[in-house]
C-alpha positions, -999 to 999 in steps of 0.1 A, spaced: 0 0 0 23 25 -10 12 40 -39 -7 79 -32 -36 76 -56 -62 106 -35 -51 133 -16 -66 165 1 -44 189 14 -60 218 28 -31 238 44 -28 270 33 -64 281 31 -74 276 -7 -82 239 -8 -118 237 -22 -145 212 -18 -161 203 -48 -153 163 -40 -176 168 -7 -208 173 3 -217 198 30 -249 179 49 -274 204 67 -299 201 92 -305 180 121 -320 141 107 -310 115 94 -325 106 58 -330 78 37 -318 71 5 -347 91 -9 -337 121 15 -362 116 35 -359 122 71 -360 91 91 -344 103 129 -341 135 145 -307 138 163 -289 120 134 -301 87 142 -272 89 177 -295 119 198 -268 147 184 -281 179 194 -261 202 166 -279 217 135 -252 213 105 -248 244 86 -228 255 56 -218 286 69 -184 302 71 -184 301 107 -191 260 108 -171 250 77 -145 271 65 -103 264 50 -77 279 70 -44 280 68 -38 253 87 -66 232 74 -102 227 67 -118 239 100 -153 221 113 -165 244 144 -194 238 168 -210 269 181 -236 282 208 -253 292 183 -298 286 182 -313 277 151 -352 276 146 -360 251 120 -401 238 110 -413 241 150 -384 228 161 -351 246 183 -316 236 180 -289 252 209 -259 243 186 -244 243 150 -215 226 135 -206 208 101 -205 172 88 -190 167 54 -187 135 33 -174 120 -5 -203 104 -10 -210 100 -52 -179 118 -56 -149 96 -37 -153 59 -26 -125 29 -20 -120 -5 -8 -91 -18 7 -60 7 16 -42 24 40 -62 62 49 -44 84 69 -66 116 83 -42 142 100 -63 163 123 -63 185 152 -93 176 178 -114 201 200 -119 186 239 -147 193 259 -173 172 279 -201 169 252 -181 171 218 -180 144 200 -155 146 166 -152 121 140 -135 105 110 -157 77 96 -169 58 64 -199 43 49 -211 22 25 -212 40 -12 -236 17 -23 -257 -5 3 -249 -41 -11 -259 -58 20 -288 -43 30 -294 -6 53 -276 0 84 -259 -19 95 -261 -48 74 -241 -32 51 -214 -15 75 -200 11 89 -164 20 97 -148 43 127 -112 55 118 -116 77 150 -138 89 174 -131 106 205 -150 121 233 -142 153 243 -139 155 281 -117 122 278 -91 139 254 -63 113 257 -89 86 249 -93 74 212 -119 47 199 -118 28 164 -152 7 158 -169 -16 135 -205 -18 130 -226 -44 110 -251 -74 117 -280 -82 101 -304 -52 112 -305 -32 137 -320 -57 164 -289 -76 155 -263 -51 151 -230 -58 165 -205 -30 178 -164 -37 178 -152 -10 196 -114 -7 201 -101 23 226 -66 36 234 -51 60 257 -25 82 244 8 80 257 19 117 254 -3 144 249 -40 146 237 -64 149 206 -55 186 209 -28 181 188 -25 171 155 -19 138 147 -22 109 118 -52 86 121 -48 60 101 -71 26 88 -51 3 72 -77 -19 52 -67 -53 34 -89 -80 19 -86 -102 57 -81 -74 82 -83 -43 96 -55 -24 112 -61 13 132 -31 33 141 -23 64 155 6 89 145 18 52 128 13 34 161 -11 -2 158 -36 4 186 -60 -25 174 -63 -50 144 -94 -68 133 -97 -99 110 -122 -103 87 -142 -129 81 -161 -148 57 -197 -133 60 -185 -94 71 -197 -67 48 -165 -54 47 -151 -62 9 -172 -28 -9 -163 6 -12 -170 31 13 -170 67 13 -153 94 39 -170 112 65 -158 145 93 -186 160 112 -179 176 147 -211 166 168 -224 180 202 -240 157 223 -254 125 214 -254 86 227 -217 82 222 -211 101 259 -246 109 270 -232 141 292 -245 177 298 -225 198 270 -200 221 285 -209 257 267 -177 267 282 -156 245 254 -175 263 228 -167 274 204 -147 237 196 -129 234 162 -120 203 144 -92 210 121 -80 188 92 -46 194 73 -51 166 51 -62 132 39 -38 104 22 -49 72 7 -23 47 -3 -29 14 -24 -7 -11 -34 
């Protein structure tokens, strides 16, 4: 897997985005776009915005910030925005190595993350057809990172790999390479090119498709059902750039 065949670098603050889509609102939809679950489907409490002061390219990267900020929406009252991005219909892969370098806000009730998903649903909907954590982190633990698998045949039968790791020096705060290294019999997660947790793959996991990338900088939500601290706000989630490496 050594060969560089995508990159986005978006240091020096005029990257664009045409190969992403900037995803709005607060629900989850359906292939149709029709909304399905409030909260994202995981009880975020964010609205996702396009706006400069959500998503925007910096100089040191792209730059995904979660705000105090209320939005009134059809009836209904959101405390927070922020900005989730993906590749879907523009950017998809199986098998490689993916290495995200990002810088990650802490803060009890943030909740950043570098994920993929199924381009096409061969399988079946979530999660028959899979789902894929490069990283996840929970802000008021910010020397604590998570990679996790999801898939099973529906969602009464879903199964959850979760693999954590405590840094050994310093925190999320800084930036750092998160890395999947994903080959036809296993899965490999690293950090700043250390092996935190491998996975092998077996016969009967919906893991051989290709997937598309995901970023999006949530506030609240399931994954650490606490009270948001306001006072971490606003939290940024920078990225300088994204490799992916074949062989």
């Amino acid at each position: 897997m050594n060969r560089l065949v995508w990159e986005q670098d978006f240091q020096g603050g005029t990257a664009d985005l045409k190969l992403w889509n900037i995803r709005l609102g607060n629900d989850l939809l359906d292939n149709d776009g029709k909304a399905i679950f409030p909260g994202w489907g995981n009880g975020e409490q964010q609205f996702y915005t396009g706006r400069p002061g959500n998503l925007s390219v910096g100089e040191e990267g792209l730059r995904l910030c979660a705000r105090r900020e209320v939005t009134e929406q059809e009836g209904r009252s959101f405390a927070y925005t922020s900005a989730r991005i993906d590749t879907r219909d523009h950017f998809a892969f199986c098998y490689g190595r993916l290495t995200v370098r990002a810088k990650l806000p802490a803060g009890q009730g943030i909740w950043p993350a570098i994920w993929l998903l199924p381009q096409d649903q061969a399988y079946g909907p979530w999660p028959a057809s899979g789902e894929i954590d490069i990283l996840e982190a929970k802000g008021r633990l910010p020397r604590k990172i998570a990679g996790t698998l999801h898939y099973g045949a529906d969602i009464e039968r879903k199964i959850v790999e979760e693999f954590t790791y405590e840094l050994e020096r310093g925190t999320i705060e800084e930036f750092r390479d998160y890395t999947l290294e994903w080959q036809e019999g296993s899965m490999r997660w690293l950090v700043d090119g250390h092996c935190f947790a491998e996975r092998r793959l077996e016969p009967g996991m919906p893991f051989d498709q290709p997937f598309y990338l995901l970023l999006n900088l949530a506030v609240g939500g399931w994954y650490d059902p606490v009270a948001v601290d306001e006072a971490a706000l606003p939290a940024v989630m920078t990225v300088s750039g994204i490799r992916l490496y074949q062989s």
